[in-house]
C-alpha positions in Angstrom: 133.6 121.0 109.5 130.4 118.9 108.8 127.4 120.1 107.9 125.0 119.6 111.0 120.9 119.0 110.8 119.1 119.8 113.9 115.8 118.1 114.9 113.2 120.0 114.2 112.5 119.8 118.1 115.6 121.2 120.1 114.3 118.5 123.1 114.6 115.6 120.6 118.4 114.0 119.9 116.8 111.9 117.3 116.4 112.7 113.7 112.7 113.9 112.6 111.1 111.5 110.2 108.2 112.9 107.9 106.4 110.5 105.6 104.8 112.1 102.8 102.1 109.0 101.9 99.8 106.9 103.4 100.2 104.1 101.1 100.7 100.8 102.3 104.8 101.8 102.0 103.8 105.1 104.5 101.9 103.5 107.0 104.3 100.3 107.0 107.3 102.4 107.8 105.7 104.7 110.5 104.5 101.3 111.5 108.0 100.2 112.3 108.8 103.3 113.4 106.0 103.8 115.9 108.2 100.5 117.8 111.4 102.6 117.9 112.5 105.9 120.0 112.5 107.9 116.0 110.2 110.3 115.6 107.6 110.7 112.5 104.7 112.2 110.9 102.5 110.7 108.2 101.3 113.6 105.9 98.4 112.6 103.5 96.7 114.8 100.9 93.7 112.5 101.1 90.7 113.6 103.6 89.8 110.3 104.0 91.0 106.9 103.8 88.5 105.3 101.2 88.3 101.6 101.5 88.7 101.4 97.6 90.5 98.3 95.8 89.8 94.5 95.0 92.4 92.0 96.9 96.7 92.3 97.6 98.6 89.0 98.2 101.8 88.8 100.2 104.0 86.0 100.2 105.4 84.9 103.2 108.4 87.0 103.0 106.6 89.6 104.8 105.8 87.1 107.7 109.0 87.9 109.6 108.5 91.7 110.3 104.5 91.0 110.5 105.0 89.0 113.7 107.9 91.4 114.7 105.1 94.0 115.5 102.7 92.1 116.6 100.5 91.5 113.7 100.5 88.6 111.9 97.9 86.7 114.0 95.3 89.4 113.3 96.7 89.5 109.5 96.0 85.5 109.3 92.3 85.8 110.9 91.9 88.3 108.1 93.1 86.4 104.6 93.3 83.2 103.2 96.0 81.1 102.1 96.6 81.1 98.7 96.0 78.4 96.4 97.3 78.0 92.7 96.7 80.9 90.1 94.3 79.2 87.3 94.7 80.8 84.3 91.9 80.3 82.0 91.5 81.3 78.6 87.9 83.2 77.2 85.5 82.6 75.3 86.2 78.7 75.9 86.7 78.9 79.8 89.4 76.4 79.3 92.5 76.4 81.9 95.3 76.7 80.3 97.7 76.1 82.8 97.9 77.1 86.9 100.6 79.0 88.2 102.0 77.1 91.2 102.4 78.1 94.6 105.4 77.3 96.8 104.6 73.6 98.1 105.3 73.1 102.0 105.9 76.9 102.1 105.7 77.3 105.7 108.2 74.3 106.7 110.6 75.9 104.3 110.3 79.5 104.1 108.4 80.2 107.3 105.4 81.5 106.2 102.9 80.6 102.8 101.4 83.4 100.8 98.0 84.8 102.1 95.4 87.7 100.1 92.8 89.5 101.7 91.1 92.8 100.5 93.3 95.7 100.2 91.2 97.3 102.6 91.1 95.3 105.2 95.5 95.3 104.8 95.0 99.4 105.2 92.8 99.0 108.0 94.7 96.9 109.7 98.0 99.1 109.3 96.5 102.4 110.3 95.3 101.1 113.2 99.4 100.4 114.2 100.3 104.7 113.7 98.3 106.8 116.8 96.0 109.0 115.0 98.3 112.3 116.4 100.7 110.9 113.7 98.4 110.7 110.6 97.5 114.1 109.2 94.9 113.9 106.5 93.8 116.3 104.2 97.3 117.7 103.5 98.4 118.0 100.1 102.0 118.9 99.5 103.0 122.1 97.3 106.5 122.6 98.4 109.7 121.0 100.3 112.4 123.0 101.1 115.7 121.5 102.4 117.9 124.0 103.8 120.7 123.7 106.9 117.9 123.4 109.6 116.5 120.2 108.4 113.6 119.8 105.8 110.2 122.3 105.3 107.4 120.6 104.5 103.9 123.5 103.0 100.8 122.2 102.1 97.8 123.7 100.3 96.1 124.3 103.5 98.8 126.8 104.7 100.0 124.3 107.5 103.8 123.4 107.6 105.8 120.5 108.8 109.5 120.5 110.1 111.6 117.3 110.0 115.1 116.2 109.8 114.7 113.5 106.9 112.0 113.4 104.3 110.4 109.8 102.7 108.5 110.8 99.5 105.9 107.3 100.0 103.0 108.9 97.7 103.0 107.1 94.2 104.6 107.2 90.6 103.7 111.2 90.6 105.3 112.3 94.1 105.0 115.6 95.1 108.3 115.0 96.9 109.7 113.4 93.7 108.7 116.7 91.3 109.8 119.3 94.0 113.1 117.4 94.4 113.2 116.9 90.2 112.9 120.8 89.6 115.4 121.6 92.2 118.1 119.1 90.7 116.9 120.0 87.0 117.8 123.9 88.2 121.0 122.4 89.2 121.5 120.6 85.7 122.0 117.2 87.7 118.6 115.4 86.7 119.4 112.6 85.1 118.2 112.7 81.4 115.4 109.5 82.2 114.2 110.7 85.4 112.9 113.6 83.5 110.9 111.6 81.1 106.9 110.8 82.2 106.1 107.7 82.9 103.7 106.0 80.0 100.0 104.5 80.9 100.2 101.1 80.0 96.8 100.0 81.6 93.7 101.1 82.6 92.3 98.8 86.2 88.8 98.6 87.1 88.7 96.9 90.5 86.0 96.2 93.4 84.9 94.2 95.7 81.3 92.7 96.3 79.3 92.5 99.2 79.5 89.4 101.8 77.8 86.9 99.0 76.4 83.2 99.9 78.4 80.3 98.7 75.0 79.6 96.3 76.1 83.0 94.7 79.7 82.0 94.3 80.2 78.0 95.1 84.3 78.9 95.4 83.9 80.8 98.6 83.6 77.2 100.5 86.8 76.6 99.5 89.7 77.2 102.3 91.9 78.6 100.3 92.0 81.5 98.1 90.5 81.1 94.5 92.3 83.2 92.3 91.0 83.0 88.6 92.9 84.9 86.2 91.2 85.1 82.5 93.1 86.2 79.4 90.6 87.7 76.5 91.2 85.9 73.5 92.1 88.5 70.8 91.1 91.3 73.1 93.6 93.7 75.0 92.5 92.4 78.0 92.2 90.1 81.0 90.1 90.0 84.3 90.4 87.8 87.7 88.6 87.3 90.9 89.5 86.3 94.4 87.3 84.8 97.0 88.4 86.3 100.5 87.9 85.4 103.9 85.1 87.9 104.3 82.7 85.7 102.2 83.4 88.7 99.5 84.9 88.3 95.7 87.3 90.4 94.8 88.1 91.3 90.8 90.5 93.4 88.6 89.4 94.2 85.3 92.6 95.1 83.0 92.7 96.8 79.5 96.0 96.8 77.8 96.8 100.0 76.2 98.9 100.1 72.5 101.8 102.4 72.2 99.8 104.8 70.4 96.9 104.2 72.9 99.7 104.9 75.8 100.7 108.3 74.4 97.0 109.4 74.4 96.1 108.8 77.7 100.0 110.0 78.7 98.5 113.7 79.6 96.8 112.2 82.6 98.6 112.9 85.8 96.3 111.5 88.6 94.7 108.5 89.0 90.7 108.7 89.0 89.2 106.9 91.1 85.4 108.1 91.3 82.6 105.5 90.7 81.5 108.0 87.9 84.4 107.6 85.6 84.5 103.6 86.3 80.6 103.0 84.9 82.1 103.4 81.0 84.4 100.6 81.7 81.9 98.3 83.8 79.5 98.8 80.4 82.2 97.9 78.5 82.9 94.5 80.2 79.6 93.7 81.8 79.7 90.7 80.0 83.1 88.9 80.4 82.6 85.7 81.6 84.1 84.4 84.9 84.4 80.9 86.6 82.1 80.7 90.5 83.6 77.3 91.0 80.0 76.2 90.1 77.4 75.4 87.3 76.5 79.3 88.1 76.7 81.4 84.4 78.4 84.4 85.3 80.0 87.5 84.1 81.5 90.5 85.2 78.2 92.1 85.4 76.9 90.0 88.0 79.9 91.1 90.5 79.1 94.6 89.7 76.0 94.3 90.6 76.4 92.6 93.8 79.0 95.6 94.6 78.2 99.1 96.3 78.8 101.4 93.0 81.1 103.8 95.5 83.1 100.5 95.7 84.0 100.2 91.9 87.0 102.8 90.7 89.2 103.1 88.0 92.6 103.9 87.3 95.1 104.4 84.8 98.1 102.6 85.6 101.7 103.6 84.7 104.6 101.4 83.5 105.9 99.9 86.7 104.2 97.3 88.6 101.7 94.7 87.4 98.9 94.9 90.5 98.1 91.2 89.4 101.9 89.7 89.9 101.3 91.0 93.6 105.1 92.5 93.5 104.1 95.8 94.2 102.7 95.3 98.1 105.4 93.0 99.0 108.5 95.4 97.5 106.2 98.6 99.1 106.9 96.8 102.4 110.6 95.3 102.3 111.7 98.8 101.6 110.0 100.2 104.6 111.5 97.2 107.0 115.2 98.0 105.3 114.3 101.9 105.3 113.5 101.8 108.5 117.0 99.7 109.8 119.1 102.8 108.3 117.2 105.4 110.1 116.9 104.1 113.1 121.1 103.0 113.1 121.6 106.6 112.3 123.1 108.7 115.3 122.2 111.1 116.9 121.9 113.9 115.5 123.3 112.8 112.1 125.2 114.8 110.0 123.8 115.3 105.9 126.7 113.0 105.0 125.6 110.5 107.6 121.7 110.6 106.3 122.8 110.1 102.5 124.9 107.6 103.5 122.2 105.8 104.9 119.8 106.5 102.0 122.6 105.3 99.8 123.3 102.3 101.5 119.5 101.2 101.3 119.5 101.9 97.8 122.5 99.5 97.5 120.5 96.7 99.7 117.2 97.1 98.0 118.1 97.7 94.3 118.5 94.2 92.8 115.5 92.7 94.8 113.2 95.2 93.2 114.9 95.4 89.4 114.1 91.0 90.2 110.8 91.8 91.0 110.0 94.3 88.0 111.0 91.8 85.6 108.4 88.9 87.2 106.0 91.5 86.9 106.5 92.3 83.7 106.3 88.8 82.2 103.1 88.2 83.4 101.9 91.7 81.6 103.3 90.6 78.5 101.5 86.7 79.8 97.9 88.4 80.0 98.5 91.3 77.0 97.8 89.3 73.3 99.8 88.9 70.6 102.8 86.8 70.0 104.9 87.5 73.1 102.2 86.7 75.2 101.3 83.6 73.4 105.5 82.6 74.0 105.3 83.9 77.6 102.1 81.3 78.0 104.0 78.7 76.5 107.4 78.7 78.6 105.1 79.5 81.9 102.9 76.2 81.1 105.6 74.2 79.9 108.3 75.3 82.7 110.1 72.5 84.6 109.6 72.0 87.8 113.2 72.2 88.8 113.3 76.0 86.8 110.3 77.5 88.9 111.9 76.3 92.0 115.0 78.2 91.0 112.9 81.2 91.0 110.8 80.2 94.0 113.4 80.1 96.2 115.3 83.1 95.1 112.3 85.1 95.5 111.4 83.6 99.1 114.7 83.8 100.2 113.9 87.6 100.8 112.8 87.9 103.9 113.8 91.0 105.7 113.6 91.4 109.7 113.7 94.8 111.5 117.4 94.7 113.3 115.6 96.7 116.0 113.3 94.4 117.4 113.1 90.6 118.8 114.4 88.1 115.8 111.9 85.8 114.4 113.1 82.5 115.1 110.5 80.6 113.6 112.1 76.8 112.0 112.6 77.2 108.5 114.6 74.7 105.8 115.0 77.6 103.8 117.7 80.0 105.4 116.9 83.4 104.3 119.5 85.2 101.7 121.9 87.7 103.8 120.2 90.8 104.9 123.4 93.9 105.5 120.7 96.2 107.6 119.9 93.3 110.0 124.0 93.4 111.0 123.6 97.3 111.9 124.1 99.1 115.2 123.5 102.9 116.2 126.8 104.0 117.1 127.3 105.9 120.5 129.1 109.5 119.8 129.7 112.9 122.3 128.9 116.4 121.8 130.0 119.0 122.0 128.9 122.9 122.0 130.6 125.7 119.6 129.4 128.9 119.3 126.1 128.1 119.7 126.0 124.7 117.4 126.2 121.5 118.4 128.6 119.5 117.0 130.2 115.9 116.7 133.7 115.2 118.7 
């Protein structure tokens, strides 16, 4: 006999979906989700939705699913294309090399890379999910998984009941430790899953007010100025943005040392209050940065031309560099491919049906994200000091032109669709690399009643 999950509504044949995140990754998939007959709930522990962060670019790899929903217009009104990273060294204020983009990106890959503020991205995305399906203020103690389906209790005393639970809510998941202790119990935690993660970085970002191309001459410019500045014998490096919104926004990086790491390891949330980022804005006020202009700026200058409640601060673990921009486009190819396994489950799935699914996404998504780790850790190690980063500089600067389109196109070629919905046919030179989820159909199956519990013929 299989094992049987019920919905958590007897009137509901399809499997119960609850989100536990309202990260870009949580809101994407009950984005997608909203467009199919699955239902979901997005539980946040967050009160609010704070408009905090400095800029996120997407390649055009997310393009496909974007237009899919019925988004991308809006999404293009609200970024800017994005030109060549410069990377300039201080105190000289030298470029050292750029960092190209894809050439003719949209005649080959469908799509070029755009960056807008992160919150203007969140904005836009919560305004896809119906408020009835975003519960904030709900912090997570406990999951329990049990015959019935998945028991969701949060701090407030509320509960949630669903059928399949996505743990979307960072490097320090409540869903993640719950599920930890209860496989650690079970002596089946693997041995690295039970180490912490090391702080490798601490990230001031912000974004300034609506500034006037006197202010900041690189805001005339049609595409996106991205400036990223290496610290020359200093642990650290800095960047700005311009954005459509007539704003800059900037990331301020410092590089932690091993020993450094281990220190600040005891930290388990990330803080971002305006009160603990004012240390770190003293401590860089004066960093230099390019306007595009005779302008002298620094640092400084952007903070002051920023709402203080806009500045925050966080301690960043060993995963994604925010600055490689690998972390908003893998958040969101594993919510289109998530997404294609749930909703090609069946009714009513049994557990081995559901970890099939999960195990089969795993299998899809695995090699495109370890691909994407690496990228992002090269340019770490290209804006840390010392002598890896001086090598890293060199190959980058030095990299033929035939190389980076290796990469280029192995990158772009990822560019999942939602099987679910309407293709997007847009012309493209550049055929996208085989997607298995796009090939999946929901099989049809009968019922039947036994004692009570509905089961599979």
């Amino acid at each position: 006999m299989q094992n049987n999950i019920t919905t958590a509504s007897t009137n509901e044949s399809r499997p119960k979906v609850l989100i536990v995140g309202a990260g870009l990754a949580g809101l994407a998939l009950g984005m997608i989700l909203q467009k199919s007959d699955t239902p979901y709930e997005i539980v946040e522990r967050a009160p609010e939705i704070k408009t905090l962060g400095a800029a996120i670019s997407l390649t055009g790899t997310v393009a496909p699913m974007f237009k899919q929903v019925g988004i991308w217009n809006e999404f293009c009104t609200l970024s800017r294309e994005l030109a060549a990273v410069q990377v300039i060294t201080a105190p000289e204020m030298e470029t050292a090399f750029l960092v190209p983009v894809a050439e003719n990106a949209a005649k080959r890959y469908g799509a070029e890379g755009r960056l807008l503020p992160r919150p203007a991205l969140y904005d836009l995305f919560i305004r896809q999910v119906p408020k009835d399906r975003l519960h904030l203020g709900k912090k997570v103690v406990t999951t329990e998984q049990g015959p019935n389906g998945v028991l969701v209790r949060c701090a407030d005393g509320s509960e949630f009941r669903g059928d399949i639970l996505v743990g979307a809510d960072g490097a320090y998941s409540s869903v993640r430790q719950s599920l930890y202790a209860q496989l650690k119990e079970e002596n089946k935690l693997p041995e690295p899953d039970g180490l912490p993660l090391p702080f490798t970085s601490i990230c001031l970002v912000g974004q300034t007010r609506p500034l006037d191309v006197s202010q900041f001459p690189d805001l005339a410019k049609p595409q996106c100025q991205f400036k990223n500045i290496l610290g020359k014998d200093k642990p650290y490096s800095w960047g700005t943005f311009t954005t459509k919104q007539n704003t800059v926004c900037y990331v301020c990086m410092k590089f932690l040392s091993e020993e450094g790491s281990r220190e600040k390891g005891t930290f388990k949330n990330s803080d971002w209050s305006s009160e603990a980022a004012q240390a770190m804005c003293n401590e860089v006020r004066d960093f230099p940065i390019v306007s595009g202009g005779d302008n002298q700026l620094t640092l400084g200058d952007l903070f002051d031309w920023t709402p203080k409640e806009l500045i925050s601060k966080v301690m960043l673990e060993e995963k994604f560099n925010p600055s490689a921009g690998e972390g908003g486009n893998n958040a969101i190819h594993d919510a289109i491919v998530l997404a294609n396994y749930i909703h090609a489950l069946p009714n009513k799935p049994t557990v081995e049906e559901v970890e099939a699914a999960f195990a089969s996404y795993k299998q899809e998504r695995i090699s495109w994200v370890e691909d994407a780790y690496t990228v992002s850790q090269a340019f770490r190690i290209m804006c840390d000091a010392g002598w890896k980063a001086t090598f890293v500089r060199f190959l980058m600067k030095n990299m033929p032109k035939w190389v980076n389109g290796i990469f280029e196109r192995r990158v772009l070629s990822n560019r999942p669709q939602v099987y679910f919905l309407p293709r997007d046919e847009t012309p493209v030179l550049m055929a996208p690399a085989p997607q298995a989820s796009l090939n999946l159909k929901r099989p049809e199956r009968k019922y039947v009643v036994a004692e009570g519990i509905t089961q599979p013929v």
